[in-house]
ROLOLO-979870 format. One record per residue: residue in one letter; residue number from 1; x, y, z negated of N, C-alpha, C, O in turn. Coordinates in nm, 4 decimals, padded with zeros to 6 digits. Each point is the difference from the previous one (the first is absolute). Layout:
PT   r     k     n_east    n_north       n_up    ca_east   ca_north      ca_up     c_east    c_north       c_up     o_east    o_north       o_up
PT   a   NUM          X          Y          Z          X          Y          Z          X          Y          Z          X          Y          Z
...
***
This chain:
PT   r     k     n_east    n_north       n_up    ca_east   ca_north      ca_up     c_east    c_north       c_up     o_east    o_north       o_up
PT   x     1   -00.8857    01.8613    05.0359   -00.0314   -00.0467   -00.1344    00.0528    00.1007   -00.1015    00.0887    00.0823    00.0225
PT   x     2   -00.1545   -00.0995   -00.1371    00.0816    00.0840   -00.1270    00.0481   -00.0219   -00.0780   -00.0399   -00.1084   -00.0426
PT   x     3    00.1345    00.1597   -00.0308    00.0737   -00.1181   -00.0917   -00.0028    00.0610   -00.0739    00.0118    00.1186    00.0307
PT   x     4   -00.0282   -00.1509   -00.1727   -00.0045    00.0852   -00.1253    00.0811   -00.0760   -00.0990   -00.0334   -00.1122   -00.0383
PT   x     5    00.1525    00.1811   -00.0076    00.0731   -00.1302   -00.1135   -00.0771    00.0141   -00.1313   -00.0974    00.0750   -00.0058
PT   x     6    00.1460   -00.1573   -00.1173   -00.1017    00.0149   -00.0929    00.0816    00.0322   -00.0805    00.0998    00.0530    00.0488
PT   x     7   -00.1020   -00.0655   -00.1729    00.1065    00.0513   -00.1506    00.0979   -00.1104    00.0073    00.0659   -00.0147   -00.1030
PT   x     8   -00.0366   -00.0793    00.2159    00.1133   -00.1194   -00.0333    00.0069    00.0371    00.1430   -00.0873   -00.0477    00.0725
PT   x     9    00.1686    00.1181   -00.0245    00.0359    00.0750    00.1476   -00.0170   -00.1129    00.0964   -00.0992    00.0210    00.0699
PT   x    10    00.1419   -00.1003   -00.0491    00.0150   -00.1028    00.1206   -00.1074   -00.0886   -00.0591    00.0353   -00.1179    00.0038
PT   x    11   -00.1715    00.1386   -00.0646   -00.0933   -00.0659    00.0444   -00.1208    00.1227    00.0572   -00.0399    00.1095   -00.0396
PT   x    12    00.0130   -00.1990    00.1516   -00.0531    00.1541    00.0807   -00.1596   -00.0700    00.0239   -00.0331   -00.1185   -00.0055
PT   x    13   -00.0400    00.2270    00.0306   -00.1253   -00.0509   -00.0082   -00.0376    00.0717    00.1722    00.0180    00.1218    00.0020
PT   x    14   -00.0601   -00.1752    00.1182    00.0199    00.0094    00.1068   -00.1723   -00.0237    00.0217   -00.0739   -00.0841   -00.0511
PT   x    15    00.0486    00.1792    00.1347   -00.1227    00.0486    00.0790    00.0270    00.0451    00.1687    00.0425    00.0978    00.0614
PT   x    16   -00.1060   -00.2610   -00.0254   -00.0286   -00.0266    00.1734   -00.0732    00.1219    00.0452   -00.1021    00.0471   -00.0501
PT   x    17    00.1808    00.0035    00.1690   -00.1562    00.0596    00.0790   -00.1291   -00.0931    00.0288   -00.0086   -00.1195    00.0280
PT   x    18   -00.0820    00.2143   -00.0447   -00.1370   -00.0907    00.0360   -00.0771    00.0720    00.0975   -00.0304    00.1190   -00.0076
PT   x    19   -00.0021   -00.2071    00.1092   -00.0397    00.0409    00.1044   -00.1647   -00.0619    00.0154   -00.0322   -00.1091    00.0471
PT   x    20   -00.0722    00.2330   -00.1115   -00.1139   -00.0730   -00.0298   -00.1412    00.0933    00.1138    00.0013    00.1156    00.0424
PT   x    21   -00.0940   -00.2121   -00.0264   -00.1075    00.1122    00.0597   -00.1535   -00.0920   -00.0604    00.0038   -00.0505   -00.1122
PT   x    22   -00.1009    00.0409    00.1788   -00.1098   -00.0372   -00.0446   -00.0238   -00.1387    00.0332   -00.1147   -00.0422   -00.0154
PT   x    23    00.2280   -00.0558    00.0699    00.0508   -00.1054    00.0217   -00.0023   -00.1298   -00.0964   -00.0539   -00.1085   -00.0216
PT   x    24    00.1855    00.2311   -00.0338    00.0848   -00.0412   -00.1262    00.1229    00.0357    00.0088    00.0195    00.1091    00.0535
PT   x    25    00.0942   -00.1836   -00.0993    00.1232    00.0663    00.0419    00.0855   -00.0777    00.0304   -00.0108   -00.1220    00.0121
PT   x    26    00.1422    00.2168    00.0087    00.0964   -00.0762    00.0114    00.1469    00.0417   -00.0965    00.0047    00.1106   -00.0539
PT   x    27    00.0931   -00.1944    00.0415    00.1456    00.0214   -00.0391    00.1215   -00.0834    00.0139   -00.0133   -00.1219   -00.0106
PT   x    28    00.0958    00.1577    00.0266    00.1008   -00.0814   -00.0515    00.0190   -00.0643   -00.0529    00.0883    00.0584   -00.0628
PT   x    29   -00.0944   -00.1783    00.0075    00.0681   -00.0010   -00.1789    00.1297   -00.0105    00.0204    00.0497    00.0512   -00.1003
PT   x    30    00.0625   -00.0981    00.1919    00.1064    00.0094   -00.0137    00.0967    00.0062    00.1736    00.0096   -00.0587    00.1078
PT   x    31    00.0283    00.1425   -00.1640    00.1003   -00.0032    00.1491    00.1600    00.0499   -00.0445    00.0335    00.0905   -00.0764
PT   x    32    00.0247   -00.1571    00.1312    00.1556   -00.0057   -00.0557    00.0786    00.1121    00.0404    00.0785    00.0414   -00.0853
PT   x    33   -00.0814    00.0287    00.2165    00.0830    00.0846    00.0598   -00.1040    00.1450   -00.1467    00.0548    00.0594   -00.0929
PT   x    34   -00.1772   -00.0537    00.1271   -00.0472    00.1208   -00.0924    00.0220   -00.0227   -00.1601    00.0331    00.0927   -00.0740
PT   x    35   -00.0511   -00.2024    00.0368    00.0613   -00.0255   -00.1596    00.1367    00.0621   -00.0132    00.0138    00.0904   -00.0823
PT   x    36    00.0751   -00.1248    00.1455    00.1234    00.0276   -00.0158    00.0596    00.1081    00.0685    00.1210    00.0201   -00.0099
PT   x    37   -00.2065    00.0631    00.0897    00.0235    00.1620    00.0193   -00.0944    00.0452   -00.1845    00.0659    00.0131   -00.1031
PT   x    38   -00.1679   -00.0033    00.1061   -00.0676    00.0334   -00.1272    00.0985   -00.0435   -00.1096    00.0403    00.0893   -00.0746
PT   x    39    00.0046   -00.2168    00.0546    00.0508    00.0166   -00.1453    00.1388    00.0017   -00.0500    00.0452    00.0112   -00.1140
PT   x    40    00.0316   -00.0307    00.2734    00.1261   -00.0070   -00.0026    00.0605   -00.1520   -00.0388    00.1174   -00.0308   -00.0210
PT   x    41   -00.2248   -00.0447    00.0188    00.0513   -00.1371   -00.0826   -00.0045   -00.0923    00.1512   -00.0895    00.0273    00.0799
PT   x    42    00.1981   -00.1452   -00.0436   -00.0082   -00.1073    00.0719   -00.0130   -00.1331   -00.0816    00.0881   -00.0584   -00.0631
PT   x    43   -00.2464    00.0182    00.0835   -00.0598   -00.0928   -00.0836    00.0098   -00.1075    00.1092    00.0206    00.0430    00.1135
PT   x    44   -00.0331   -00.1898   -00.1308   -00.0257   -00.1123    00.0692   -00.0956   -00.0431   -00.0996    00.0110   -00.0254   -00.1200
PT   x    45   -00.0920    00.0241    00.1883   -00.1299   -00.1197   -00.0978    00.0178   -00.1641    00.0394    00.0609   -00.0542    00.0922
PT   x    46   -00.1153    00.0174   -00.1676    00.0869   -00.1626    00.0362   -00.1453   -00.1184   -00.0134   -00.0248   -00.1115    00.0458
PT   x    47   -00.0605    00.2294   -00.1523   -00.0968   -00.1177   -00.0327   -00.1350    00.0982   -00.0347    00.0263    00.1154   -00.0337
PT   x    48   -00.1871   -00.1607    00.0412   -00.1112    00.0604    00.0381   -00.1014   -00.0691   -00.0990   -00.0408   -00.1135    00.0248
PT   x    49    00.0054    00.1738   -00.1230   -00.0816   -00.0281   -00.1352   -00.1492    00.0539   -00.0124   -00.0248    00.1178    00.0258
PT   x    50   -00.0666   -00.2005   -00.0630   -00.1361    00.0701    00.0204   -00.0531   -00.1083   -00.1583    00.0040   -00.1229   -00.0070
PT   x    51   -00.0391    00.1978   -00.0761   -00.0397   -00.0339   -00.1456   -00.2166    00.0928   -00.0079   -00.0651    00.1010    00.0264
PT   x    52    00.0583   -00.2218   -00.0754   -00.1445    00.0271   -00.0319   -00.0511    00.0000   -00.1454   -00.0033   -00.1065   -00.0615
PT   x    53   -00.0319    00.2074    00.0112    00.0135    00.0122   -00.1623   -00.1647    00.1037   -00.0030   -00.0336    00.0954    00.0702
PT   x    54   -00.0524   -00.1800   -00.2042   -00.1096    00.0649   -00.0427    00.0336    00.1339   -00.1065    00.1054    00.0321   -00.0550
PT   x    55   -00.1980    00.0101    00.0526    00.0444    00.1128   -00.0976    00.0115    00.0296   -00.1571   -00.0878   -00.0423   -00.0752
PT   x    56    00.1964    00.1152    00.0265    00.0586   -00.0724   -00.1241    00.0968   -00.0590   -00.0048    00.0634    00.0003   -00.1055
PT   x    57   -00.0041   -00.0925    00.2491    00.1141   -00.0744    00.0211    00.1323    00.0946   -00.0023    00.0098    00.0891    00.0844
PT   x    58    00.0800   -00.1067   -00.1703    00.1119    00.0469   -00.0152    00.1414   -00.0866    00.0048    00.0565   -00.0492   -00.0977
PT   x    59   -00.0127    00.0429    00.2399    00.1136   -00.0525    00.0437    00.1594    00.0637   -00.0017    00.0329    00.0966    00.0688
PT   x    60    00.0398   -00.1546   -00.1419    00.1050    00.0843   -00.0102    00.0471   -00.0194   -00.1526   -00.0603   -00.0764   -00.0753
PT   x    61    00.1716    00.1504    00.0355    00.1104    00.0573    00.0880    00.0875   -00.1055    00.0038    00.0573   -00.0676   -00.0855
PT   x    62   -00.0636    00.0715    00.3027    00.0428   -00.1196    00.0042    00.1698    00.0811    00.0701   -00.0054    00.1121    00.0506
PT   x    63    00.1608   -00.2010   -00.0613    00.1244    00.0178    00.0800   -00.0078   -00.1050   -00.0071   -00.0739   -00.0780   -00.0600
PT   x    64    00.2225    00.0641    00.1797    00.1285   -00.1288    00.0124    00.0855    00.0588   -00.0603    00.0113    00.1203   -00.0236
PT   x    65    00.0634   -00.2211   -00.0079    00.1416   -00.0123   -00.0767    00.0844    00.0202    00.1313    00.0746    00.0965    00.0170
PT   x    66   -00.0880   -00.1651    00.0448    00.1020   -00.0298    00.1677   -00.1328   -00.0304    00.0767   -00.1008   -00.0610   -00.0356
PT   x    67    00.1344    00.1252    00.1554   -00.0653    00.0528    00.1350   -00.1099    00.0988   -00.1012   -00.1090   -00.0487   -00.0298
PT   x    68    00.1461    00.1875   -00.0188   -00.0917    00.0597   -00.0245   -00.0990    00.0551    00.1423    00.0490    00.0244    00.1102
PT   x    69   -00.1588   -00.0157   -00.1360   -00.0694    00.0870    00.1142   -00.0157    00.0942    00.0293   -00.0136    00.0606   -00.1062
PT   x    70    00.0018    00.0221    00.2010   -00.0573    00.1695    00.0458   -00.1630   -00.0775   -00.0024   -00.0113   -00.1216    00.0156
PT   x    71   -00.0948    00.2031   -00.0350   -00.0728   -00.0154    00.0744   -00.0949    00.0936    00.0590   -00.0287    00.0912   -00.0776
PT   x    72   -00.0264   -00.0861    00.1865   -00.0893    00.0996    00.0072   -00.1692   -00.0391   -00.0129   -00.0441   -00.0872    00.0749
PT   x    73   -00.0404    00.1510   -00.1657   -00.1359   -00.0946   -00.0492   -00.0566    00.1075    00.0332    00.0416    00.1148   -00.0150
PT   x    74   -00.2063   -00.1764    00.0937   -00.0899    00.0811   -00.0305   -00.1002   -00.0950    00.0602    00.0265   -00.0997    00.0672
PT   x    75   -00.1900    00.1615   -00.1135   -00.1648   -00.0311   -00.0391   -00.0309    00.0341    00.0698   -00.0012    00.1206    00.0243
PT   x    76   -00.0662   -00.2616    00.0892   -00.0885   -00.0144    00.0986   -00.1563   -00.0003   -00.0435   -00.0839    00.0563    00.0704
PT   x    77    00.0481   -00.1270   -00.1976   -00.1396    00.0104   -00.0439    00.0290    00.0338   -00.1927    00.0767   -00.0511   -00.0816
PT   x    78   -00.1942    00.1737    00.0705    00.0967   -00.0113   -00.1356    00.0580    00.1297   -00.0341    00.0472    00.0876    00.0724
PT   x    79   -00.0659   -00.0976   -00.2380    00.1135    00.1091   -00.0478    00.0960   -00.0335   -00.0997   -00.0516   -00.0608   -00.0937
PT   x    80    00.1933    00.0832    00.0809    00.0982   -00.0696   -00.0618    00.0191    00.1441   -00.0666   -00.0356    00.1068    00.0497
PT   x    81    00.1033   -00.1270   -00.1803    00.0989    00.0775   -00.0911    00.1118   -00.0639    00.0478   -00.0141   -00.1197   -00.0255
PT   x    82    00.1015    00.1365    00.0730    00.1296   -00.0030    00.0706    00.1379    00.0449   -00.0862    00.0191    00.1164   -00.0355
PT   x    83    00.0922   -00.2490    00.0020    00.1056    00.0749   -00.1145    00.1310   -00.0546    00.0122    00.0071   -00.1228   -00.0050
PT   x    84    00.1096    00.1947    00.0216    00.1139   -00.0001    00.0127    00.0992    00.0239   -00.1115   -00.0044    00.1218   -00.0173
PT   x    85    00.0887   -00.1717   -00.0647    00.0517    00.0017   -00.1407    00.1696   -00.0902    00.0774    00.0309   -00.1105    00.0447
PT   x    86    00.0459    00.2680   -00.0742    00.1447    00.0155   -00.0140    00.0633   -00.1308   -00.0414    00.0117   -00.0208   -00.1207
PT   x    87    00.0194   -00.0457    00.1842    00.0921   -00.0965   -00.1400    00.1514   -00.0156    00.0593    00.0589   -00.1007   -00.0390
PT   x    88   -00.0095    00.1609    00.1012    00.1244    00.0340    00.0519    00.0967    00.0442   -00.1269   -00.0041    00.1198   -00.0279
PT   x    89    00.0636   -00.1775   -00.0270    00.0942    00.0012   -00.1478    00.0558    00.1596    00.0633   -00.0590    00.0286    00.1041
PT   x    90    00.1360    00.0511   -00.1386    00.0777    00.1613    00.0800   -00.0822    00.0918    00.0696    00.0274    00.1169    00.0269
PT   x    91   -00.1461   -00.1890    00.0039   -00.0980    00.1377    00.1005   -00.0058    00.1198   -00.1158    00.0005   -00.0243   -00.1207
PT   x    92   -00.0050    00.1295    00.1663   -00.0376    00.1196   -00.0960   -00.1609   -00.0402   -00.0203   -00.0426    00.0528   -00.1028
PT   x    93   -00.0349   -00.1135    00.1565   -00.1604   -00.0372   -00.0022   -00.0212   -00.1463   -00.0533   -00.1052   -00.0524    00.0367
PT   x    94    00.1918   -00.0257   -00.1211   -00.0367   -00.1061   -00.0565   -00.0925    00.0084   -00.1227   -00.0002    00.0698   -00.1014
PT   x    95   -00.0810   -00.1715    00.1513   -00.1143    00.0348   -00.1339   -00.1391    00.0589    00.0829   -00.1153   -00.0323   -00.0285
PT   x    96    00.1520    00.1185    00.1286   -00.1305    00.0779    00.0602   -00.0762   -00.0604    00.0513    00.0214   -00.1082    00.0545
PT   x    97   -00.1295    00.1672   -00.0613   -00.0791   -00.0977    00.0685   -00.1025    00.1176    00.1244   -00.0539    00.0988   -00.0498
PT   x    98    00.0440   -00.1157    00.1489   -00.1033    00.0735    00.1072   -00.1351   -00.1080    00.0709    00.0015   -00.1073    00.0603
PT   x    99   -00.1032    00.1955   -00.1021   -00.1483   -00.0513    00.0646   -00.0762    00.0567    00.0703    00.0078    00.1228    00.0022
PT   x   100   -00.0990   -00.1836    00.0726   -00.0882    00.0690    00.0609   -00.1056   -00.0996    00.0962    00.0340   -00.1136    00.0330
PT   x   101   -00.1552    00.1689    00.0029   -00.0716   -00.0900   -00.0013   -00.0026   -00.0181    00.1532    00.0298    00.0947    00.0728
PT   x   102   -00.0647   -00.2138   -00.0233    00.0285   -00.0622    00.1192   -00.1484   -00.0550    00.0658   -00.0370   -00.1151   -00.0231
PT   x   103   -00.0422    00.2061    00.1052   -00.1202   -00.0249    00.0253   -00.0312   -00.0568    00.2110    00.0700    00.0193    00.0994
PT   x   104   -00.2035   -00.0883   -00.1180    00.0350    00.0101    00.1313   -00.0827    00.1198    00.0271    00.0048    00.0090    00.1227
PT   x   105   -00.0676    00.0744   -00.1608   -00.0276    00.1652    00.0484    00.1553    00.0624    00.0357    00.0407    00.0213    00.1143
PT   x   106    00.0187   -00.0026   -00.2123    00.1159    00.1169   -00.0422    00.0823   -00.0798    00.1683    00.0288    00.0684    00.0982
PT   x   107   -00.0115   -00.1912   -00.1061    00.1056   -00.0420    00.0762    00.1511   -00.0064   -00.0399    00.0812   -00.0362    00.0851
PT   x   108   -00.0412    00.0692   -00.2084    00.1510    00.0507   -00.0028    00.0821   -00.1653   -00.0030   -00.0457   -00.1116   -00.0246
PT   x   109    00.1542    00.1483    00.0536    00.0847   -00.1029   -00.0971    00.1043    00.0162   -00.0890    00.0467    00.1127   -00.0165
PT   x   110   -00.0008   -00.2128   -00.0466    00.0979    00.0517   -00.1003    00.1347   -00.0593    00.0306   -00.0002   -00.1168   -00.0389
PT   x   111    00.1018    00.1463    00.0866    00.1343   -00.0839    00.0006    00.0857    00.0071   -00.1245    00.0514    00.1055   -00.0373
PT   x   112   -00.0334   -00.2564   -00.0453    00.0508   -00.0127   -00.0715    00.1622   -00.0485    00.0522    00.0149   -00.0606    00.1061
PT   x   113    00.0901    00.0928   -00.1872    00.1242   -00.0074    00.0639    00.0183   -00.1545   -00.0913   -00.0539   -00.0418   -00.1025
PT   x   114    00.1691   -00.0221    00.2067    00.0438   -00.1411   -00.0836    00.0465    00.0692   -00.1517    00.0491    00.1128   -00.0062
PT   x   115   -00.0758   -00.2102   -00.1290    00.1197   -00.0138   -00.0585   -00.1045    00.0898   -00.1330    00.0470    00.0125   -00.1131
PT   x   116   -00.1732    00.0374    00.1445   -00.1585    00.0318   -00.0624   -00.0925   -00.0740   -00.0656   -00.0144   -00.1066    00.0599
PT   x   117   -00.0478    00.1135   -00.1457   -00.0947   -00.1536   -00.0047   -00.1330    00.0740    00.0510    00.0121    00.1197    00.0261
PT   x   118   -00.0897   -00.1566   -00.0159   -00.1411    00.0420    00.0448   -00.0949   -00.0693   -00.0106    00.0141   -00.1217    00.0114
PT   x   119   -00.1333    00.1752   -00.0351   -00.1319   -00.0580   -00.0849   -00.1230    00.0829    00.0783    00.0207    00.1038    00.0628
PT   x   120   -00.1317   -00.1570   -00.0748   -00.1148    00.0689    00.0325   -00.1345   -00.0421   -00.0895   -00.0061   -00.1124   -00.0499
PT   x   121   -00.0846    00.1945    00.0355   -00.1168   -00.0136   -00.0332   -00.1006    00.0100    00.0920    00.0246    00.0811    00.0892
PT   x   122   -00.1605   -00.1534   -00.0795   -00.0859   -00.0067    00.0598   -00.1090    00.0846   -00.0740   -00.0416   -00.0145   -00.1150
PT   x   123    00.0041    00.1110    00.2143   -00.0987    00.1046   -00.1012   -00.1596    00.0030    00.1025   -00.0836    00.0898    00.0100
PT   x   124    00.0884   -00.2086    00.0458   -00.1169    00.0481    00.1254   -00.0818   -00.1728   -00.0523    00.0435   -00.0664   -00.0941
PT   x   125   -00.1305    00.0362    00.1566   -00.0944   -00.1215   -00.0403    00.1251   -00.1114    00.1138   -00.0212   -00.1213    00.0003
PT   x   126    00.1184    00.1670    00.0696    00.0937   -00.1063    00.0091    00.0794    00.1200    00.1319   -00.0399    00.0954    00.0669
PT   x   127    00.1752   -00.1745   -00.0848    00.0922    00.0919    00.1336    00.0706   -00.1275    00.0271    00.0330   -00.0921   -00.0746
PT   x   128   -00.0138    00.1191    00.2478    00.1138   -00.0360    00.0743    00.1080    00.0481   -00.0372   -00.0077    00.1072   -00.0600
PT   x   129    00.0912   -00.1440    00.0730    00.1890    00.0399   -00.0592    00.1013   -00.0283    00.1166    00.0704   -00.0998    00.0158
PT   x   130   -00.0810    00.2164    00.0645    00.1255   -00.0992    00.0905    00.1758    00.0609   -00.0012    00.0310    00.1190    00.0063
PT   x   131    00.0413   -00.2057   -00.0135    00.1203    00.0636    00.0138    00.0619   -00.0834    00.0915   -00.0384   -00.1004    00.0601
PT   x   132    00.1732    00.1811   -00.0626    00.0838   -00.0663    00.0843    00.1481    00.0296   -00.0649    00.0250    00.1133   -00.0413
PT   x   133    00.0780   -00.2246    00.0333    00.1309   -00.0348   -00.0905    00.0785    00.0095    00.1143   -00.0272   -00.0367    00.1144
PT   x   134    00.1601    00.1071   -00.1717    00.1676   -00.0057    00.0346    00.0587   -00.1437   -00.0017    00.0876   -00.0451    00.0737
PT   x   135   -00.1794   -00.0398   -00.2108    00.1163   -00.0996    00.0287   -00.1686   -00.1117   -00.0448   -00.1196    00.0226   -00.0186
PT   x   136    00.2028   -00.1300    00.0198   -00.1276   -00.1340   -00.0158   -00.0378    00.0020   -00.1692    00.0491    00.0642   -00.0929
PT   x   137   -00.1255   -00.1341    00.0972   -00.0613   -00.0279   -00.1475    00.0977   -00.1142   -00.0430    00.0267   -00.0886    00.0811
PT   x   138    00.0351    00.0885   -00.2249    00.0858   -00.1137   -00.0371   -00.0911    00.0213   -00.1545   -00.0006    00.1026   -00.0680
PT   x   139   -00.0568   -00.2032    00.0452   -00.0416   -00.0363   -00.0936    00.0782   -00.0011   -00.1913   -00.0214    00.0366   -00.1156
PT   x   140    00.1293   -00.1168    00.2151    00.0898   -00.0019   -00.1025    00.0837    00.1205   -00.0667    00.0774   -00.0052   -00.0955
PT   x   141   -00.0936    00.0515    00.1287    00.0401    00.1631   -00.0035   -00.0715    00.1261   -00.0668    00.0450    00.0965   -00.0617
PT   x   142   -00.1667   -00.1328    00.0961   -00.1177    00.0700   -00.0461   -00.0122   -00.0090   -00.1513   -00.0199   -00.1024   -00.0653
PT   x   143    00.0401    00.2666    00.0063   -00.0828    00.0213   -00.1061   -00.0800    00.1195   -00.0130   -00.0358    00.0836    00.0830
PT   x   144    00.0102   -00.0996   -00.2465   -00.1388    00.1087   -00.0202    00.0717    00.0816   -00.1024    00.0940   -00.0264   -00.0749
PT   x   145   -00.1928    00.1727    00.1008    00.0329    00.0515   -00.1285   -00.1223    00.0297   -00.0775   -00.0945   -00.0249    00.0748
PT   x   146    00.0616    00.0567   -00.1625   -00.1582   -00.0013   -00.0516   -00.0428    00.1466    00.0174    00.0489    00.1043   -00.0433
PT   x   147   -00.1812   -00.1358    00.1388   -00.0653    00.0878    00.0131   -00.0422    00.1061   -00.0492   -00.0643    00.0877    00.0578
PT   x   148    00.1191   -00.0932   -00.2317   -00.0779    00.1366   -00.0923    00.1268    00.0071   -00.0951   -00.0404    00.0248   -00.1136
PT   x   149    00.1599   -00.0356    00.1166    00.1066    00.0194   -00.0063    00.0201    00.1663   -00.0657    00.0512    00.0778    00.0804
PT   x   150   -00.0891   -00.0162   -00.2249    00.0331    00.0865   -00.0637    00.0998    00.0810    00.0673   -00.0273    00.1150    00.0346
PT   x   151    00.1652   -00.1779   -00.0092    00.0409    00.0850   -00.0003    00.0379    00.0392    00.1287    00.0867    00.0869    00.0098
PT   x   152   -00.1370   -00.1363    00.0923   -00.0478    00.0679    00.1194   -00.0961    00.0834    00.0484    00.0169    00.0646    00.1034
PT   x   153   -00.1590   -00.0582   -00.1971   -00.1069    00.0106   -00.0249   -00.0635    00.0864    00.1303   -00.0056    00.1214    00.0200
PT   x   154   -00.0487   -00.2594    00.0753   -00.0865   -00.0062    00.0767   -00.1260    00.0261   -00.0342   -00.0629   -00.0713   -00.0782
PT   x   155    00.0034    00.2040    00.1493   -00.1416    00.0300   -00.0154   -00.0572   -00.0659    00.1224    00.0101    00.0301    00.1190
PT   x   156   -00.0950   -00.1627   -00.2016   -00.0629   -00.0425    00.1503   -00.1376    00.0414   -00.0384   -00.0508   -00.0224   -00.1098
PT   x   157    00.0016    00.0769    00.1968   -00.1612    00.0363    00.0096   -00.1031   -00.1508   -00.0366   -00.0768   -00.0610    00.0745
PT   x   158    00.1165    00.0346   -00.2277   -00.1133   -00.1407    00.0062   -00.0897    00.0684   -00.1285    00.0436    00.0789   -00.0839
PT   x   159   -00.1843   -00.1344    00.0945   -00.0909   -00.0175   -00.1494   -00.0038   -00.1182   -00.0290   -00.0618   -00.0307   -00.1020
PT   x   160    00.1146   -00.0547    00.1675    00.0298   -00.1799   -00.1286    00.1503   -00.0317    00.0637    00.0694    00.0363    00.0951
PT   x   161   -00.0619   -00.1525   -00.2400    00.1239   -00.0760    00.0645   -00.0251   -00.0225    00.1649   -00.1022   -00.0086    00.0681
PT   x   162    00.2308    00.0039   -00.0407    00.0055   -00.0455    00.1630    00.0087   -00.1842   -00.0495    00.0248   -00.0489   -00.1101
PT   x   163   -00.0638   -00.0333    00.2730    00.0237   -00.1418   -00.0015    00.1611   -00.0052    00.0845    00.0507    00.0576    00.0962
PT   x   164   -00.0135   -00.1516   -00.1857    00.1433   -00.0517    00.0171    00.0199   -00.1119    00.0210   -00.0465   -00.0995   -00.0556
PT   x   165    00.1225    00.1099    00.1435    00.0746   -00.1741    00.0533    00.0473   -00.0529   -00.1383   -00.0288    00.0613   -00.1028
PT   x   166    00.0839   -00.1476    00.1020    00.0206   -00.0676   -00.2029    00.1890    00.0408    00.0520    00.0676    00.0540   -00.0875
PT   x   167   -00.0047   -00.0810    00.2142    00.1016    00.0380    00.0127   -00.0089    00.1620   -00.0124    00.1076    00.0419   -00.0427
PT   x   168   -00.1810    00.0403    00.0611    00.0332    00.1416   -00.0687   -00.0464    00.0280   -00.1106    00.0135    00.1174   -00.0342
PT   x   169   -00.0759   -00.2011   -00.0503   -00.0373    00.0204   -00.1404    00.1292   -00.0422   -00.0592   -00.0020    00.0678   -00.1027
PT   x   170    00.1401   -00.1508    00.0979    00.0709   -00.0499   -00.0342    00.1197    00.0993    00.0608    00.1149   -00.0360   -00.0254
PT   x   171   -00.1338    00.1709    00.1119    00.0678    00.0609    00.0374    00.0890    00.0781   -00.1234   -00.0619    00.0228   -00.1039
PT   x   172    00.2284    00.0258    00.1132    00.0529    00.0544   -00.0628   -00.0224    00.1687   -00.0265   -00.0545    00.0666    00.0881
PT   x   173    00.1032    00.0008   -00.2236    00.0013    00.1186    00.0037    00.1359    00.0310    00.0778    00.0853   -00.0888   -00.0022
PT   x   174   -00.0563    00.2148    00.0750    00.1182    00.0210    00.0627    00.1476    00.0328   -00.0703    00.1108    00.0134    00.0519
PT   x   175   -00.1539   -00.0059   -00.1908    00.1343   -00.0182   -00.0844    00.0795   -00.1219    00.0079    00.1198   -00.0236    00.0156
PT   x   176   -00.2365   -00.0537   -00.0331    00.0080   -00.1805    00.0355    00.0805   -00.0782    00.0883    00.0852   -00.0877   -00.0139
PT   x   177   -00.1609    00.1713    00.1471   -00.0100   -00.0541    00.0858    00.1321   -00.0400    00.1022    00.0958    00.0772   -00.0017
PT   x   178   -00.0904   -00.2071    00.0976    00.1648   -00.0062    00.0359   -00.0410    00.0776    00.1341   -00.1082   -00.0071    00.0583
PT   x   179    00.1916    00.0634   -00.0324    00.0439    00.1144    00.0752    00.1251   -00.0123    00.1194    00.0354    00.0998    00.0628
***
């Protein structure tokens, strides 16, 4: 596999070998002993997420407060704008934000580290979303930060408003936001 970090170092954007002929193909999507020669990281995944979103749909930016998540995401049907935003209070990279688009051609994925918020856009007539979490989903825990947030200023590849959950329309700016 290849690992490429992005402008927020420890979120890495990871490309499976693909093993393709006139068939179709094949890959990985995850194997633990090669993840963790490739990225140096010992991850436990704990829990297995598959989100179905039309296009225009803009989910995010979602953290936990407690049990933040790692996760590793990527597009089985579909093309995602894919986004990772610092919110680690001391990182030299708070505030940053790293993207990139998450197709099921390209194959890549993106590993977001716990303790990140992360969001995606749907840029295809609809995508599969699958990830997989470090720790469980706690509801209670869960917040947002708003998606178009100045002074983070996310270039998401849209020509209209994106559609929003009414819980991320009510999302905080990250000055705001509890942390």
């Amino acid at each position: 596999m290849n690992v490429t970090p992005t402008r927020i170092p420890d979120v890495l954007v990871i490309e499976p070998k693909l093993f393709g002929d006139t068939r179709g193909f094949f890959l990985e999507s995850f194997n633990q002993a090669a993840f963790q020669a490739a990225t140096g990281l010992d991850v436990n995944f704990v829990q297995d997420n598959h989100s179905r979103s039309t296009r225009g749909v803009l989910r995010g930016l979602h953290y936990q407060l407690q049990q933040p998540q790692g996760k590793l995401v990527r597009v089985v049907r579909g093309t995602v704008f894919d986004v990772a935003v610092d919110i680690r209070r001391g990182s030299p990279t708070f505030g940053l934000w790293a993207g990139v688009e998450l197709s099921e051609d390209n194959h890549r994925q993106m590993w977001v580290p716990p303790g990140l918020a992360h969001g995606f856009v749907v840029l295809s007539d609809s995508a599969d979303f699958l990830y997989k979490t470090t720790d469980y989903y706690a509801p209670q825990h869960e917040r947002a930060i708003a998606w178009n947030d100045p002074d983070i200023g996310i270039q998401w590849p849209l020509t209209e408003p994106p559609m929003l959950s009414s819980k991320d329309q009510q999302a905080k700016l990250l000055r705001d936001a509890e942390l």
